[in-house]
mmCIF file of the N, C-alpha and C atoms, coordinates in Angstrom:
data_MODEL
# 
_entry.id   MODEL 
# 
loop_
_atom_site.group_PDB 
_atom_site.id 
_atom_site.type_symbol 
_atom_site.label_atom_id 
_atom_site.label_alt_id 
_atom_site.label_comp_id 
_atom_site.label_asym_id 
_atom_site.label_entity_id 
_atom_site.label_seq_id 
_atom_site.pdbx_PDB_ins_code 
_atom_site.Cartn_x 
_atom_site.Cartn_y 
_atom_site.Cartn_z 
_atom_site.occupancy 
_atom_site.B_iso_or_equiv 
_atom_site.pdbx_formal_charge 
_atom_site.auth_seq_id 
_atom_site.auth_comp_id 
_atom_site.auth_asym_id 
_atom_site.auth_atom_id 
_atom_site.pdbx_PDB_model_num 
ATOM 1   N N  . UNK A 1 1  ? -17.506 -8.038  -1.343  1.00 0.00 ? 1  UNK A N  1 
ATOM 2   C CA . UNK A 1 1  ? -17.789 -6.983  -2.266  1.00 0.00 ? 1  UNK A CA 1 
ATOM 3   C C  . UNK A 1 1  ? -16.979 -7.164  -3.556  1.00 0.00 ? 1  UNK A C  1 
ATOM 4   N N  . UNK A 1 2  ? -15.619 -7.744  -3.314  1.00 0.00 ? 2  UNK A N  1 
ATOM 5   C CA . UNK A 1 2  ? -14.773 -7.757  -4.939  1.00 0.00 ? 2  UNK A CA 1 
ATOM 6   C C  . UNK A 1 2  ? -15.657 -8.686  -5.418  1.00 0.00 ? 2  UNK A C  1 
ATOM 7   N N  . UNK A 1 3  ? -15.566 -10.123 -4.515  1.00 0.00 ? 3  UNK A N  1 
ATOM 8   C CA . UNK A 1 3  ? -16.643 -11.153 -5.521  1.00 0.00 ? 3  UNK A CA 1 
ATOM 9   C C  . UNK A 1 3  ? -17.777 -10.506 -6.366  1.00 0.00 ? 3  UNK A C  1 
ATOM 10  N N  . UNK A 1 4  ? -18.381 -9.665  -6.014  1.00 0.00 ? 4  UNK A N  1 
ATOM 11  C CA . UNK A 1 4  ? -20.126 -9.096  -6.747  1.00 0.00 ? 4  UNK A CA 1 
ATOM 12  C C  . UNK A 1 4  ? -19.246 -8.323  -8.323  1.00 0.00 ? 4  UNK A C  1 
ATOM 13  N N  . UNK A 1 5  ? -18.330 -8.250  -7.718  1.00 0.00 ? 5  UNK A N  1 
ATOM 14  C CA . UNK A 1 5  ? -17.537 -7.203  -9.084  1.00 0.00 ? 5  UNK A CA 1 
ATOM 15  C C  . UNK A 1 5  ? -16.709 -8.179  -9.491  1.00 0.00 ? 5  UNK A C  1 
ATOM 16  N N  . UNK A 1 6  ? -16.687 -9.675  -9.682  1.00 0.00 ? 6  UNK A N  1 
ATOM 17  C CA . UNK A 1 6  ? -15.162 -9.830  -9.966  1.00 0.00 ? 6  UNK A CA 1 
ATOM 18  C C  . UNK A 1 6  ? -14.575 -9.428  -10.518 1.00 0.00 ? 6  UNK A C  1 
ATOM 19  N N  . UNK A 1 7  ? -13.672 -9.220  -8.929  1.00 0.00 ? 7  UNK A N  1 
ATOM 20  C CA . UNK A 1 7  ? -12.383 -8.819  -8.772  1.00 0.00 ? 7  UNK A CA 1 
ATOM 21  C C  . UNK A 1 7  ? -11.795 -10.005 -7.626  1.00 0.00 ? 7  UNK A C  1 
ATOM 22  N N  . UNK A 1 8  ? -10.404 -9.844  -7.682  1.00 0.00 ? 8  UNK A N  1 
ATOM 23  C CA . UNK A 1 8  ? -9.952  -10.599 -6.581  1.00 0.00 ? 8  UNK A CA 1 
ATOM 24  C C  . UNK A 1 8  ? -8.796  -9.943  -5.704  1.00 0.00 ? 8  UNK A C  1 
ATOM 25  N N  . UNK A 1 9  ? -9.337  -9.871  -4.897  1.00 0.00 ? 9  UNK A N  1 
ATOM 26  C CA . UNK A 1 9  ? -7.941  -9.801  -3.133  1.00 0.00 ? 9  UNK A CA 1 
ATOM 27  C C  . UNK A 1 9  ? -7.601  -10.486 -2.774  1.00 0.00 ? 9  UNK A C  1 
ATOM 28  N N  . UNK A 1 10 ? -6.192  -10.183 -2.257  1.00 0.00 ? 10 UNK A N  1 
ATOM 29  C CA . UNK A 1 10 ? -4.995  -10.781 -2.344  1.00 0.00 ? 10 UNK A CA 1 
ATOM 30  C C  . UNK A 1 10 ? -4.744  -10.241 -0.668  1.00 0.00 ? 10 UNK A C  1 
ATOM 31  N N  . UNK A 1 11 ? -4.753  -10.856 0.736   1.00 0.00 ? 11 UNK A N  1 
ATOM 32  C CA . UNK A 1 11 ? -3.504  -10.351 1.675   1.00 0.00 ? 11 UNK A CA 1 
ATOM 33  C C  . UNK A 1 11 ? -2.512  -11.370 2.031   1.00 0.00 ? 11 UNK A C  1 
ATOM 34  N N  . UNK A 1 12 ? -1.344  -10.390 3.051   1.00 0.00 ? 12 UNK A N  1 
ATOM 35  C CA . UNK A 1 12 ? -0.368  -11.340 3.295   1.00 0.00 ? 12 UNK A CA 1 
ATOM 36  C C  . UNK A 1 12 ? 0.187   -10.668 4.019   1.00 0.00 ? 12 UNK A C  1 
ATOM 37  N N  . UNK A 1 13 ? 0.977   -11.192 4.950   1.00 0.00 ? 13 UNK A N  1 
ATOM 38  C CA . UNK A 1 13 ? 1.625   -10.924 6.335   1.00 0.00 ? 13 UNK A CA 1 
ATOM 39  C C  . UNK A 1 13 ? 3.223   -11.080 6.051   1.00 0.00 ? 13 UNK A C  1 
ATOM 40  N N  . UNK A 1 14 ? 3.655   -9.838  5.917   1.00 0.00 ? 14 UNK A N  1 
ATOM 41  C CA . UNK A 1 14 ? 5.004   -10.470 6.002   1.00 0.00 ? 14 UNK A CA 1 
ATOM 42  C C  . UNK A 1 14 ? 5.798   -9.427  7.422   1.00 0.00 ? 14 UNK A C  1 
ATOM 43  N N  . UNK A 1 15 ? 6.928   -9.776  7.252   1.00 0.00 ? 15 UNK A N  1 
ATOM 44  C CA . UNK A 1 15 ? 8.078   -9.106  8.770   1.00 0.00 ? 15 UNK A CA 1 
ATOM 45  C C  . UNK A 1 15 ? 9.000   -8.031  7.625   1.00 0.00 ? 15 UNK A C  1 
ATOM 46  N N  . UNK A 1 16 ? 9.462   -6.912  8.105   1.00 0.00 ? 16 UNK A N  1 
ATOM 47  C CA . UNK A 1 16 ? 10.114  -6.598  7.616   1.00 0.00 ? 16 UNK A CA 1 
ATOM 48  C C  . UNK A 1 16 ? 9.771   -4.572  7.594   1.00 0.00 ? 16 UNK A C  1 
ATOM 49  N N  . UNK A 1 17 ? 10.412  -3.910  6.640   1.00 0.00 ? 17 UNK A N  1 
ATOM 50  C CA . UNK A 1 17 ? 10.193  -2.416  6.523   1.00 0.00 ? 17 UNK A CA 1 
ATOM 51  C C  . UNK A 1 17 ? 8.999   -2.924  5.869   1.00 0.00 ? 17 UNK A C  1 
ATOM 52  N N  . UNK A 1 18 ? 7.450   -2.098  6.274   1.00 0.00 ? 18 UNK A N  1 
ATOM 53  C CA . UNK A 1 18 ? 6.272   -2.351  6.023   1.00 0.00 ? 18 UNK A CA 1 
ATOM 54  C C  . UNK A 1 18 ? 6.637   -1.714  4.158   1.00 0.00 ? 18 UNK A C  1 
ATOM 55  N N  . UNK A 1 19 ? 6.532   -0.275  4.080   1.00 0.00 ? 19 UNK A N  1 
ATOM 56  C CA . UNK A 1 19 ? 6.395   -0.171  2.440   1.00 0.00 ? 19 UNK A CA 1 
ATOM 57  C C  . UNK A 1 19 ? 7.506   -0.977  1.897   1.00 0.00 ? 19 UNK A C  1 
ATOM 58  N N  . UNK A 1 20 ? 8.563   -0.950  2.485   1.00 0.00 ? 20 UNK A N  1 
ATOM 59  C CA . UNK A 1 20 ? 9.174   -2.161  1.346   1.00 0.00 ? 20 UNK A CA 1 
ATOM 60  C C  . UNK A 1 20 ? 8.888   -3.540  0.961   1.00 0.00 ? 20 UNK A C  1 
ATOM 61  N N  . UNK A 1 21 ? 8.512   -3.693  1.973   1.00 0.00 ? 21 UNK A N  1 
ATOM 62  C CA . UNK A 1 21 ? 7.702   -5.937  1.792   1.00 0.00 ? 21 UNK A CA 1 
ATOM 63  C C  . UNK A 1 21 ? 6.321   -5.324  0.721   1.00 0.00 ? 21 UNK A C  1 
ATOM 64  N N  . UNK A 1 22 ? 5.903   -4.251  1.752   1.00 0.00 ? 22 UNK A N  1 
ATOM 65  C CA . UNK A 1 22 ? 4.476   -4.246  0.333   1.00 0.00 ? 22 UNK A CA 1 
ATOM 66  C C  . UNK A 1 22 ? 5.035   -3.998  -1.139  1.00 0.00 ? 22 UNK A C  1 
ATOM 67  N N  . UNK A 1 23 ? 5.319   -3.151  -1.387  1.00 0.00 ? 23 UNK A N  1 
ATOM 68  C CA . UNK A 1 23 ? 5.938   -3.123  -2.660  1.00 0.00 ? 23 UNK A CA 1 
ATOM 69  C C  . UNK A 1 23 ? 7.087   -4.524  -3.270  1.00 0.00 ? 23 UNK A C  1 
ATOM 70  N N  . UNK A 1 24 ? 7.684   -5.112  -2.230  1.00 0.00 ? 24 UNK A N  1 
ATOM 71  C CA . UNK A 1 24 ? 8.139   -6.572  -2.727  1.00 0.00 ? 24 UNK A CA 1 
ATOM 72  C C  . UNK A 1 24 ? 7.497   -7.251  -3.233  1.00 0.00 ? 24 UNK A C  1 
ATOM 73  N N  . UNK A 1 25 ? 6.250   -8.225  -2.322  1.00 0.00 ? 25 UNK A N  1 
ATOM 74  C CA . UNK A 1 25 ? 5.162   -8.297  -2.560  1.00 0.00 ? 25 UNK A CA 1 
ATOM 75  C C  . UNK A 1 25 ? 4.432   -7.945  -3.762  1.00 0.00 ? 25 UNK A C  1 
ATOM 76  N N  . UNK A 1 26 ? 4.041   -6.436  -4.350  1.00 0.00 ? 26 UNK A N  1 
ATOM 77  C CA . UNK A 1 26 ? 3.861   -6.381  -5.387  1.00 0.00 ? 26 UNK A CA 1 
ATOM 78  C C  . UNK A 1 26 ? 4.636   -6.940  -6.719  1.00 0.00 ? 26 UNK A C  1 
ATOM 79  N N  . UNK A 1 27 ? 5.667   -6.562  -6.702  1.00 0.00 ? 27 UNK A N  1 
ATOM 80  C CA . UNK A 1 27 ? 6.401   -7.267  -7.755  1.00 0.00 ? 27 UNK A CA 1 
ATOM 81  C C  . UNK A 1 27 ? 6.519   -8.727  -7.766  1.00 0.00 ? 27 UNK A C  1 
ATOM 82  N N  . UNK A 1 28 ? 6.447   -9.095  -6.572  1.00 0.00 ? 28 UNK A N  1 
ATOM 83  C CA . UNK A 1 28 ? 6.609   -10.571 -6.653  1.00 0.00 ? 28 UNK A CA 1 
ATOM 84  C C  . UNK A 1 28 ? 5.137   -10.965 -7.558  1.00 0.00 ? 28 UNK A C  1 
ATOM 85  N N  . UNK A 1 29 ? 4.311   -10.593 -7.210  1.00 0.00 ? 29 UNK A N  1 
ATOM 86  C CA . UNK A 1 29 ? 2.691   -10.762 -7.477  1.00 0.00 ? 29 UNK A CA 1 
ATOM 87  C C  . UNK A 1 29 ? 2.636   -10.684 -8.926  1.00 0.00 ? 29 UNK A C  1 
ATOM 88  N N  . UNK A 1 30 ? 3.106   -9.496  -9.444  1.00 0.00 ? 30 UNK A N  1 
ATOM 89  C CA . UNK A 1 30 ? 2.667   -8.586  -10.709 1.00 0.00 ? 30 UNK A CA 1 
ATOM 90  C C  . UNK A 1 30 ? 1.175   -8.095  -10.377 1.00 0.00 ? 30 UNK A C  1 
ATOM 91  N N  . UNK A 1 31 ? 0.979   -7.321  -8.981  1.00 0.00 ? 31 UNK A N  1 
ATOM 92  C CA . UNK A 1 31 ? -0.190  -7.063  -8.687  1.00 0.00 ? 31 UNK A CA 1 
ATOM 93  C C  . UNK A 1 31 ? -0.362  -6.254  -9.795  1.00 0.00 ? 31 UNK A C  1 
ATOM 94  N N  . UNK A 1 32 ? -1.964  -5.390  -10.184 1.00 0.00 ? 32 UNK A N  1 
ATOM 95  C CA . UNK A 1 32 ? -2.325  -4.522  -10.942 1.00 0.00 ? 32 UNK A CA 1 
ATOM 96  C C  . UNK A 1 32 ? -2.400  -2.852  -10.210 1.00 0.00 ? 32 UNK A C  1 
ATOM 97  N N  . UNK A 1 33 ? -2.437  -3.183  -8.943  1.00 0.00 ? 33 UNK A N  1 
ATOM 98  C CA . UNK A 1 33 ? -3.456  -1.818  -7.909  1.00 0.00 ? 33 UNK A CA 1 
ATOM 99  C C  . UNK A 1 33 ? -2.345  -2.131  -6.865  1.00 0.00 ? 33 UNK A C  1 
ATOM 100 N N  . UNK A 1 34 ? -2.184  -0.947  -5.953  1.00 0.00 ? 34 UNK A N  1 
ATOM 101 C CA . UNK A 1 34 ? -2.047  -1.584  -4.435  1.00 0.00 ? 34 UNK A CA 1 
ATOM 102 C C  . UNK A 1 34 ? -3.135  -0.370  -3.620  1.00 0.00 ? 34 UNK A C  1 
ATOM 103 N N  . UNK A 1 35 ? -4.065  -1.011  -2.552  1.00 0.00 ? 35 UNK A N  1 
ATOM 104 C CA . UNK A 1 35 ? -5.008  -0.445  -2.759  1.00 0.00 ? 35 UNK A CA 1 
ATOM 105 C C  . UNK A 1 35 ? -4.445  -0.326  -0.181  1.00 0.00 ? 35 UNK A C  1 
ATOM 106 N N  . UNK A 1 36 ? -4.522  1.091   -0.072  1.00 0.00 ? 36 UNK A N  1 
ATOM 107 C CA . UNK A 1 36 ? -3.447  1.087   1.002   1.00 0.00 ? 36 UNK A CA 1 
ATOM 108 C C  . UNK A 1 36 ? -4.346  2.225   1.845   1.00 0.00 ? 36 UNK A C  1 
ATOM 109 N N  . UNK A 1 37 ? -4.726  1.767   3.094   1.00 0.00 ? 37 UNK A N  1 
ATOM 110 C CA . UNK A 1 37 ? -4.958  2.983   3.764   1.00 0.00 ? 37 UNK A CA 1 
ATOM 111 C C  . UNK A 1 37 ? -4.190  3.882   4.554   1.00 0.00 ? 37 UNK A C  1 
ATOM 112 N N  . UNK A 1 38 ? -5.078  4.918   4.892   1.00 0.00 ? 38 UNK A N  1 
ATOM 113 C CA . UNK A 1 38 ? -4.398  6.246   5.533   1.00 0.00 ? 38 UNK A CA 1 
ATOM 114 C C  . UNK A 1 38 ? -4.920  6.673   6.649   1.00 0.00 ? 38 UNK A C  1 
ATOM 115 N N  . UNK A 1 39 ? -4.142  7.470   7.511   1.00 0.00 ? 39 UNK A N  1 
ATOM 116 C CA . UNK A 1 39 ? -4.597  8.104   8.764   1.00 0.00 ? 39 UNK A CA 1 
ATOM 117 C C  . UNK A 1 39 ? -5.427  9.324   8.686   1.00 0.00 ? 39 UNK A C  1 
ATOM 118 N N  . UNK A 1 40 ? -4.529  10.095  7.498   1.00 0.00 ? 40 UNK A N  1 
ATOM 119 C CA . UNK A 1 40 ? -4.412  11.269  7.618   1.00 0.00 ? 40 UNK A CA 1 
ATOM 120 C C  . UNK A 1 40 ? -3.974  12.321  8.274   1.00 0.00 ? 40 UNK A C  1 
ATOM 121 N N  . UNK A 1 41 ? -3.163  11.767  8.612   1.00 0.00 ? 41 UNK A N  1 
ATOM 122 C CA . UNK A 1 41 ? -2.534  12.667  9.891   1.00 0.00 ? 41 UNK A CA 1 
ATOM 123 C C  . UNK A 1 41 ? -1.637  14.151  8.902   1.00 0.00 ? 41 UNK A C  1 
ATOM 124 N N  . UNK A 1 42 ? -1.217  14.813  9.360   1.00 0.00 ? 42 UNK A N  1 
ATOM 125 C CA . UNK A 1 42 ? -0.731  16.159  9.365   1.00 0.00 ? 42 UNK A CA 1 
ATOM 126 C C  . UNK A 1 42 ? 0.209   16.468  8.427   1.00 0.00 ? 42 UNK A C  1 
ATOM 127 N N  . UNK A 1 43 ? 1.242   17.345  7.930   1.00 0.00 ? 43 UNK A N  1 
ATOM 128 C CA . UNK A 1 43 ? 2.001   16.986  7.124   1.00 0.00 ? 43 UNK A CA 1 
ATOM 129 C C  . UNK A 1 43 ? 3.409   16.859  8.676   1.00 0.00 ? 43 UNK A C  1 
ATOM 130 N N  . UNK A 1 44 ? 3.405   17.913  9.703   1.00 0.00 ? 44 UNK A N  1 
ATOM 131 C CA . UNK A 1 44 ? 4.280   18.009  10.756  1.00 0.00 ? 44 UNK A CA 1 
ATOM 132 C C  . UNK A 1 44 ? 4.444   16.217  11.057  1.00 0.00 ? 44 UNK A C  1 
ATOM 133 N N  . UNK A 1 45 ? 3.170   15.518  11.513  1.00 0.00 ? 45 UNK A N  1 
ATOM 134 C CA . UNK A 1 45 ? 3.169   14.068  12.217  1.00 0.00 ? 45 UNK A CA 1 
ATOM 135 C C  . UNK A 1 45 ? 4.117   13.202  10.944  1.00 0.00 ? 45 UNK A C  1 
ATOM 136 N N  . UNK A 1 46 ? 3.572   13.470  9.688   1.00 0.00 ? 46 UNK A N  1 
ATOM 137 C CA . UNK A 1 46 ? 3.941   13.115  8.727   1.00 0.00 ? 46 UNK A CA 1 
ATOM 138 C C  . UNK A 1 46 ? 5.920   12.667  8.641   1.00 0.00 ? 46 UNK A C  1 
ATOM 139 N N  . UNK A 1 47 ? 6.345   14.526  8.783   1.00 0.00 ? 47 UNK A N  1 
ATOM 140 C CA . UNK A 1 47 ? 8.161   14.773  8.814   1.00 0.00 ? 47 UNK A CA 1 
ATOM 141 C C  . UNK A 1 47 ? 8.552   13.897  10.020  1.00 0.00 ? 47 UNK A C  1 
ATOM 142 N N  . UNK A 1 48 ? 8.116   13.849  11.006  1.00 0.00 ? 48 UNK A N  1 
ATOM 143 C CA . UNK A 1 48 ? 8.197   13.066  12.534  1.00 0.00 ? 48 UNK A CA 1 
ATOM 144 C C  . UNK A 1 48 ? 8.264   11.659  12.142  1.00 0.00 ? 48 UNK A C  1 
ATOM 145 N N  . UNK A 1 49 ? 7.371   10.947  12.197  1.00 0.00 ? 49 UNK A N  1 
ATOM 146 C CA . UNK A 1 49 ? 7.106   9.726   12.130  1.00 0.00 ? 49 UNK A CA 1 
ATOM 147 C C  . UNK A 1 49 ? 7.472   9.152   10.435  1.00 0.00 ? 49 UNK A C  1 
ATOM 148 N N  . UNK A 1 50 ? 6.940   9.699   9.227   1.00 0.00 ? 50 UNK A N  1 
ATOM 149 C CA . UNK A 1 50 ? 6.763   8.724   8.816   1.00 0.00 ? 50 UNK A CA 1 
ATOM 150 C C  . UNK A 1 50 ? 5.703   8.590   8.118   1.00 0.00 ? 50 UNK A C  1 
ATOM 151 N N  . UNK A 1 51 ? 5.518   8.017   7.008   1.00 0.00 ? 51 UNK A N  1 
ATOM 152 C CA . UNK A 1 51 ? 4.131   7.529   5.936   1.00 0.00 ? 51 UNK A CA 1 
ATOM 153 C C  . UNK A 1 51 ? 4.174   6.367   5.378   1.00 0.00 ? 51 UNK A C  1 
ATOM 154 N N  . UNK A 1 52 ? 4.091   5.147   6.128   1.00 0.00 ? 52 UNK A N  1 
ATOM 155 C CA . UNK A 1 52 ? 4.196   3.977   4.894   1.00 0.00 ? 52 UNK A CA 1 
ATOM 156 C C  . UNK A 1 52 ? 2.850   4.349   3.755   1.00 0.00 ? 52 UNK A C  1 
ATOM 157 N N  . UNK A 1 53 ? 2.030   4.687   3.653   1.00 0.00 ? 53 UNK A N  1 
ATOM 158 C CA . UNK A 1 53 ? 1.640   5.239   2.229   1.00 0.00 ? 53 UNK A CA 1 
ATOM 159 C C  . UNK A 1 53 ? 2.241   5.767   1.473   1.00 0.00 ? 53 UNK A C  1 
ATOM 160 N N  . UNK A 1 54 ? 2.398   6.913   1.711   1.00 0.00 ? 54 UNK A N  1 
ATOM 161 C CA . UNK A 1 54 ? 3.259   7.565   1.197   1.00 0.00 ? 54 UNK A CA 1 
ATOM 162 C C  . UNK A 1 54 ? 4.916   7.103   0.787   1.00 0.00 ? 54 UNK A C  1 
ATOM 163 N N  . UNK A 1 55 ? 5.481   6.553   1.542   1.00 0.00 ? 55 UNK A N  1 
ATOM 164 C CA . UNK A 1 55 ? 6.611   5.811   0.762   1.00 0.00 ? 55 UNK A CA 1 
ATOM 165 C C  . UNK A 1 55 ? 6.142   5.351   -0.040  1.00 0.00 ? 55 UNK A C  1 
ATOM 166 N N  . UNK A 1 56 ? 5.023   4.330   -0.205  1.00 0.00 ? 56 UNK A N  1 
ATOM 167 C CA . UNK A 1 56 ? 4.749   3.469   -1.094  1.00 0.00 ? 56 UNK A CA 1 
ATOM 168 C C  . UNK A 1 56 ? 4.372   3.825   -2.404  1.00 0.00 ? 56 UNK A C  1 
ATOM 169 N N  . UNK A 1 57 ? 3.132   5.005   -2.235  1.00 0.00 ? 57 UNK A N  1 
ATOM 170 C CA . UNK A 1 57 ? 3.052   5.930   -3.473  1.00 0.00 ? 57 UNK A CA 1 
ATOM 171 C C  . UNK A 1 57 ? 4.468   6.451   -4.034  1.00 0.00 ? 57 UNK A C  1 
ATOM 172 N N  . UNK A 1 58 ? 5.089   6.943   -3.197  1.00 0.00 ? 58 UNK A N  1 
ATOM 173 C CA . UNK A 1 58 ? 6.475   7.129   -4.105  1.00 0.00 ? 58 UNK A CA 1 
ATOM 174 C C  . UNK A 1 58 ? 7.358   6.104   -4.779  1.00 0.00 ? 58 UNK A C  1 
ATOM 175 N N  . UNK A 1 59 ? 7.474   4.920   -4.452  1.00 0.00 ? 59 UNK A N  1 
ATOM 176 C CA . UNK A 1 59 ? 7.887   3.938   -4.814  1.00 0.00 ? 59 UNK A CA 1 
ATOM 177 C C  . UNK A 1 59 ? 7.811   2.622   -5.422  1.00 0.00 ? 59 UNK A C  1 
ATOM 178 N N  . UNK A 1 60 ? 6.230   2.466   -5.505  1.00 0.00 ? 60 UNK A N  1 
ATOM 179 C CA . UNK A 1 60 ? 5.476   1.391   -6.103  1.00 0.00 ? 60 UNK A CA 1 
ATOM 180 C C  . UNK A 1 60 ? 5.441   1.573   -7.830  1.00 0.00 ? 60 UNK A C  1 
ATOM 181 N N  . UNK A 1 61 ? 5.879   0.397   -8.140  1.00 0.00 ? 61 UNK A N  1 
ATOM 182 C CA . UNK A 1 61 ? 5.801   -0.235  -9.632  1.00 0.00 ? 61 UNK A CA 1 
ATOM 183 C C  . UNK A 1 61 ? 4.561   0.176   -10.085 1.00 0.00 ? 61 UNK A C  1 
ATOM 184 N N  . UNK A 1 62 ? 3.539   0.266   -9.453  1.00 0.00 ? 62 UNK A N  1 
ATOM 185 C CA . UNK A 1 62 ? 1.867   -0.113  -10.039 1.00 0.00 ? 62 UNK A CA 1 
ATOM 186 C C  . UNK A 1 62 ? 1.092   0.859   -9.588  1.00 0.00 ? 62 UNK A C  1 
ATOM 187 N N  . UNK A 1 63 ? -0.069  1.526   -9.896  1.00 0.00 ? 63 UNK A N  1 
ATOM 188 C CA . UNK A 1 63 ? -1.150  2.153   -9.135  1.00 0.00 ? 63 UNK A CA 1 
ATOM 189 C C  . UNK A 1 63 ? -1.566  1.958   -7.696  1.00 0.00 ? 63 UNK A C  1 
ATOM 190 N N  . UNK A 1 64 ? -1.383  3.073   -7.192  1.00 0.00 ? 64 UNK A N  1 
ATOM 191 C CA . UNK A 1 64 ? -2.142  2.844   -5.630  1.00 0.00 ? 64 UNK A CA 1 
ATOM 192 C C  . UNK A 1 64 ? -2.990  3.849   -5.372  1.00 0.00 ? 64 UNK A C  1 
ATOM 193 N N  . UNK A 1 65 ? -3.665  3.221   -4.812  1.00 0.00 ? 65 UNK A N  1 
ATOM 194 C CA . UNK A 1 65 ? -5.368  3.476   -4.481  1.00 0.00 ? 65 UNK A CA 1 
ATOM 195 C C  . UNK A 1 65 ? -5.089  4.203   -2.820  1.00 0.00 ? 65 UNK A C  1 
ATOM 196 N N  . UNK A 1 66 ? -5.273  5.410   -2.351  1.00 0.00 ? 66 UNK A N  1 
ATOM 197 C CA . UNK A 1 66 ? -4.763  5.451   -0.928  1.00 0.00 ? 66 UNK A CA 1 
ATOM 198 C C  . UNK A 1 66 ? -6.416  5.872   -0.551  1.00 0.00 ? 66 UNK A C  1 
ATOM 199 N N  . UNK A 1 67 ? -6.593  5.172   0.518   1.00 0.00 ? 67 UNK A N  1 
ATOM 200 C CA . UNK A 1 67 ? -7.926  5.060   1.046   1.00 0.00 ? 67 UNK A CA 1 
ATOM 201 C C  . UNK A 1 67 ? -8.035  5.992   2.334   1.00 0.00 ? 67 UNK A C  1 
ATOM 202 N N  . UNK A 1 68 ? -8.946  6.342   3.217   1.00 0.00 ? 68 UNK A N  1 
ATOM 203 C CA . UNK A 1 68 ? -8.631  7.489   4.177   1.00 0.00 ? 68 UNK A CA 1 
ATOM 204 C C  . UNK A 1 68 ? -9.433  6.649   5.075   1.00 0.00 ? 68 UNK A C  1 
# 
């Protein structure tokens, strides 16, 4: 689907705190987007566990796209 639009995607596997490698990653890149899905889970599941989206929206250099 990016091909019909060029555009181009980018993945990669790394080890580590998930929003922080992604956002590494970005900078390393000079991505434009970071384009990141979601559960949607609750705001309660949310305080419990955790949002690597949400970290990431808070912390990303660049636009993110949060997908559901």
């Amino acid at each position: 689907m990016a091909a019909e639009h060029d555009r181009t995607v980018s993945t990669a596997i790394r080890v580590g705190d998930p929003a922080r490698e992604i956002i590494r990653y970005a900078e390393e890149r000079d991505v434009d987007t970071i384009v990141i899905g979601s559960h949607g889970r609750s705001f309660v599941v949310r305080m419990l566990l955790g949002s690597v989206a949400e970290a990431v929206v808070r912390r990303a250099p660049t636009p993110v796209l949060v997908v559901r």
